[in-house]
N, C-alpha and C positions, 0 to 999 in steps of 0.2 A: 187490881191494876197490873197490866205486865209491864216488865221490867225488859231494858236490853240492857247484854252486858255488855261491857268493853271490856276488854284481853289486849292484853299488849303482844307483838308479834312473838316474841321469844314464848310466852305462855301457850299459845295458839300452837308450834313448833312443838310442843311435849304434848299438848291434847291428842295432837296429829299421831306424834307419836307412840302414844302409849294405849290409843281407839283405835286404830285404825295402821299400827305398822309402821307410818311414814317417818321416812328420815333424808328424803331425797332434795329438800326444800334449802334454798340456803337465803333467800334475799327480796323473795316476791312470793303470791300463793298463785295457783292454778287454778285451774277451773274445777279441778273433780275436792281439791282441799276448799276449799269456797263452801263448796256443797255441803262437806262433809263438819266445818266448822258451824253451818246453820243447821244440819240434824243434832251437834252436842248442845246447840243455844236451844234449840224447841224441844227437847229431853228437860232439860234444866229447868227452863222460865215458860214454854208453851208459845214463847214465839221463833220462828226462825230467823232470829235477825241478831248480827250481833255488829257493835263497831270493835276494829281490828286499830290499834296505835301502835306508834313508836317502831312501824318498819324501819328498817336496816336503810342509812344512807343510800349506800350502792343500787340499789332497786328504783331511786324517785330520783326525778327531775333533777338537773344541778339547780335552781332555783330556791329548793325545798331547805327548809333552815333546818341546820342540826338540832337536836332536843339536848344534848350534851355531849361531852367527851368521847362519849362509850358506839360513836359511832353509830347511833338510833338518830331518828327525824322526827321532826314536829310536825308527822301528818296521820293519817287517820282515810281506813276504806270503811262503807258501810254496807255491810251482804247483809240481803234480805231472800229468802227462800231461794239461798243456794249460789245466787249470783252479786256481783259488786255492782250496787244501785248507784253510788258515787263514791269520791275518794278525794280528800283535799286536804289541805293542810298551813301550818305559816310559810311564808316567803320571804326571802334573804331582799331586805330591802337596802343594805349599800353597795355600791359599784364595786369596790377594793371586793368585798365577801363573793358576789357574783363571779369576779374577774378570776379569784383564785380557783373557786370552784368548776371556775369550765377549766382551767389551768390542772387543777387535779384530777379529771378526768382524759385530760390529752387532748381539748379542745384551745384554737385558737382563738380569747377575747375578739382579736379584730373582724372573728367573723359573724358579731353580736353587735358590731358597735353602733347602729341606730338602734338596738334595744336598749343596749348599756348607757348610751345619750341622755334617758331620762332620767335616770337616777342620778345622773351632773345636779339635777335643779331641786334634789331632797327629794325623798321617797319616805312616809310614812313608814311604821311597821303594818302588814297586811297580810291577809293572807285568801286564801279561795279554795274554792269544789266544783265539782263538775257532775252535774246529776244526771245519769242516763235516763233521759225520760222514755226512750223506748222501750228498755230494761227494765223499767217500773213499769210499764203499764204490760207489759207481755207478763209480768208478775202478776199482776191485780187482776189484769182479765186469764190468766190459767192459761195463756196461751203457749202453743207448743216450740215456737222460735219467734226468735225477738223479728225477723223481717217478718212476717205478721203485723207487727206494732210499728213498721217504718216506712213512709210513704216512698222514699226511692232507696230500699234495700241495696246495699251492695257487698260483694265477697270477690273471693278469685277470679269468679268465673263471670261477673258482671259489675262493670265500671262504672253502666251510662244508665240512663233510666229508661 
């Protein structure tokens, strides 16, 4: 049976650095450390796929609940041969927590306040992901760019279909 591991971002950070040189990372991963995190998972376990927890606040959503003091989050990406297939995590479900957090980012509350509205009438705790389904399937089918796997691809250089 194969196994994924999970690595918390700080551990991913010293793999990075101690395979492969990197020390340029402070708060998010890249595309080529993506890659190079799912060749140390399929060395390891034989699959390329690892989840990635406890990124650095600074990098996610103001929404994104803290996981503790230490300035890590309670969220979680999942790369699968080389690329982030999804990434989600818990969500700060009272208004006061929201309100500070655009607050400490240099964001004005009042320019959230039909988001912020709902959370007036209780808000569960909750949380979400977001699955690239074209990114998984440009994976599964070997294909060589994810527009390939996108019915109205878009980039820089193409906006409309």
């Amino acid at each position: 049976m194969l196994n994924v591991h999970t690595w918390e971002f700080e551990e991913c950070l010293e793999r990075l650095k101690q395979h492969f040189g990197r020390t340029d990372l402070v708060d998010d991963l890249d595309p080529a450390s993506e890659r190079q995190l799912c060749q140390l998972a399929e060395l390891e376990t034989g699959l390329p796929a690892v989840f990635v927890i406890d990124f650095p606040l600074t990098g996610r959503p103001f929404y994104t609940h803290p996981r503790n003091n230490d300035g890590s989050s309670e969220s979680f990406d999942l790369l699968f041969e080389g690329i982030e297939i999804t990434t989600g995590g818990q969500r700060l479900h009272r208004r006061i927590d929201l309100e500070q957090a655009l607050m400490h980012r240099g964001i004005d509350p009042n320019s959230f306040e039909t988001h912020l509205q709902v959370f007036d009438m209780g808000m569960p705790p909750h949380g979400g992901l977001a699955i690239g389904l074209e990114r998984l399937t440009t994976r599964i089918l070997h294909l060589g760019n994810v527009r390939q796997a996108t019915l109205y691809p878009r980039d820089r250089y193409r906006v409309s279909p």
